[in-house]
Kinemage of the C-alpha trace (Angstrom):
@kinemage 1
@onewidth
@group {chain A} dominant
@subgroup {mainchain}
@vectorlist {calphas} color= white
{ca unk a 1} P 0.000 0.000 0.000
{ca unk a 2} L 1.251 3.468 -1.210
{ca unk a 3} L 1.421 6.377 1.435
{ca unk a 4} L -0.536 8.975 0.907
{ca unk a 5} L 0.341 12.649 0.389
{ca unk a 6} L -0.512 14.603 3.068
{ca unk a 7} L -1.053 18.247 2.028
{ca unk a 8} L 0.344 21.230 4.402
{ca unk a 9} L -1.244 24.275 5.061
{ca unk a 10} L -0.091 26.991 1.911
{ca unk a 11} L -0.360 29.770 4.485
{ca unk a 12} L -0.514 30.854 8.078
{ca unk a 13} L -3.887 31.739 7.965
{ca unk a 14} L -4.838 27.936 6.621
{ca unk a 15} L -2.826 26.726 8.998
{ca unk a 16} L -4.454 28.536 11.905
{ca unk a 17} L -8.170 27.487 10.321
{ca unk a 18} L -6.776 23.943 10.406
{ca unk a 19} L -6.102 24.551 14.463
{ca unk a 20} L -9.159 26.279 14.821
{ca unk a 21} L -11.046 23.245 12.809
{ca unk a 22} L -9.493 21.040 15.275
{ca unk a 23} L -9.963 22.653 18.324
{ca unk a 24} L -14.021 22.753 16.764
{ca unk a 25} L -13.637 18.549 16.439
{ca unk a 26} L -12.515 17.580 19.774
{ca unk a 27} L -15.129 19.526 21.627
{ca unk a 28} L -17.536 17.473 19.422
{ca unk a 29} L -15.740 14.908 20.307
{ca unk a 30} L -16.292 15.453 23.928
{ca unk a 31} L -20.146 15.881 23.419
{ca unk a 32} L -19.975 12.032 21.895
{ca unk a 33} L -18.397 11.219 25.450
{ca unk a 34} L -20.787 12.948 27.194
{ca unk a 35} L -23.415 11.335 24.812
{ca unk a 36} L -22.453 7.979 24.527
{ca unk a 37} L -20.198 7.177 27.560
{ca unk a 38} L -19.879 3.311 27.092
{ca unk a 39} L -19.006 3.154 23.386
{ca unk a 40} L -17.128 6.454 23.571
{ca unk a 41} L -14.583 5.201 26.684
{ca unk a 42} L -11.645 4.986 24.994
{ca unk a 43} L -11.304 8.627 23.500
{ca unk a 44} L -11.812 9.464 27.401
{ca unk a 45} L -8.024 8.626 27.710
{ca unk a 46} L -6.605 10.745 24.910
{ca unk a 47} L -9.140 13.882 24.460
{ca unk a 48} L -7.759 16.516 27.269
{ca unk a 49} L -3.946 15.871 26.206
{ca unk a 50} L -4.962 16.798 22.343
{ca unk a 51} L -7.164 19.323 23.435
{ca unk a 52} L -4.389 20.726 25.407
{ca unk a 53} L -1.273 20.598 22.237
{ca unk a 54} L -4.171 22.011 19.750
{ca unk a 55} L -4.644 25.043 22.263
{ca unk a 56} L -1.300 25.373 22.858
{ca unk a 57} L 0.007 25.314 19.295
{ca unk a 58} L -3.424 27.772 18.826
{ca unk a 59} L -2.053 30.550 21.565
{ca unk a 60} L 1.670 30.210 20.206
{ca unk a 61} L 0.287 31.374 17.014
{ca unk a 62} L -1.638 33.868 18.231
{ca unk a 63} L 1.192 35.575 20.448
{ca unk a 64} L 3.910 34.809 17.595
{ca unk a 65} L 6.050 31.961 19.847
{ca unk a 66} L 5.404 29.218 17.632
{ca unk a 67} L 7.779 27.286 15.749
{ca unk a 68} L 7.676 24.807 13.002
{ca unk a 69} L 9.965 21.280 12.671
{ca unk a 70} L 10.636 20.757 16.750
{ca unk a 71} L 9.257 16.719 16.337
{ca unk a 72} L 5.852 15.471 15.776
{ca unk a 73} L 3.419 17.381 17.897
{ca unk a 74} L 2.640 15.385 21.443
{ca unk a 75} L -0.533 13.837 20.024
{ca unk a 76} L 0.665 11.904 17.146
{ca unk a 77} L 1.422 9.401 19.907
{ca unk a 78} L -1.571 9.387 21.043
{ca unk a 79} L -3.555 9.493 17.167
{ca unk a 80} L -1.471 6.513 15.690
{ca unk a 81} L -2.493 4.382 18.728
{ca unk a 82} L -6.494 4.882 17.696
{ca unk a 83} L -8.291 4.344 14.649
{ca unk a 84} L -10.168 6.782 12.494
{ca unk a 85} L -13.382 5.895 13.788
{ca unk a 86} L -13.022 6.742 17.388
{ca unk a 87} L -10.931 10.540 15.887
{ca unk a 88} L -12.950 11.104 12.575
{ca unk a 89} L -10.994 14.122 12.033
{ca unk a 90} L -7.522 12.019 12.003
{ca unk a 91} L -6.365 13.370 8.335
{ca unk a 92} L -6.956 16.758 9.688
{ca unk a 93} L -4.301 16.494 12.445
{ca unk a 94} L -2.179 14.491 10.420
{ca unk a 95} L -2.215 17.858 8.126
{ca unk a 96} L -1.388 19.875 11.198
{ca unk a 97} L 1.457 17.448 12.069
{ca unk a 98} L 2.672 17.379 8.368
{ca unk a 99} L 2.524 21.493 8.444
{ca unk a 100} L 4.250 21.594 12.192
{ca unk a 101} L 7.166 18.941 10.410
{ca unk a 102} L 7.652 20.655 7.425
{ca unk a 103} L 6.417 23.827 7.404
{ca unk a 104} L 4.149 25.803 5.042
{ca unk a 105} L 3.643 24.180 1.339
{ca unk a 106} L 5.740 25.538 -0.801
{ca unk a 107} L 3.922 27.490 -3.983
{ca unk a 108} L 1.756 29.129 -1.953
């Protein structure tokens, strides 16, 4: 099986809407908790700490601190332990992580 491409953010405004669009996905993933307790357990484990790196990357931006290519963000751990059906939005944070690695796509 081929990998596939993952496409980086072409600006810093893209790449903040990705964050943003993030941040937007794990507090609907926290309503599915709240919703659906029993089948939605697992994500209990892993939903503050990538709620925490997506704000954190979020106010870096925001105040100028942030920094592209230092490692993958502290989630992927967490994201290549879990399928896409318990993180729907999995691509998108791969994006994030691809953007964080390697910086804005070139061409922009």
């Amino acid at each position: 099986m081929s990998k596939i491409k993952i496409i980086r953010a072409r600006s810093t405004d893209e790449y903040v809407n990705m964050i943003e669009q993030a941040i937007d996905e794990v507090w609907d993933l926290r309503q599915s908790i709240e919703y659906d307790e029993e089948s939605m357990a697992e994500a209990r484990a892993f939903i503050d700490e990538m709620e925490s790196g997506l704000k954190d990357i979020y106010q870096s931006m925001k105040d100028e601190s942030y920094q592209f290519a230092t490692g993958d963000l502290p989630f992927m751990t967490i994201l290549n332990s879990y399928h896409e059906s318990l993180i729907p939005f999995k691509y998108l944070l791969l994006r994030i992580n691809e953007t964080h690695m390697r910086g804005l796509e070139p061409g922009a």
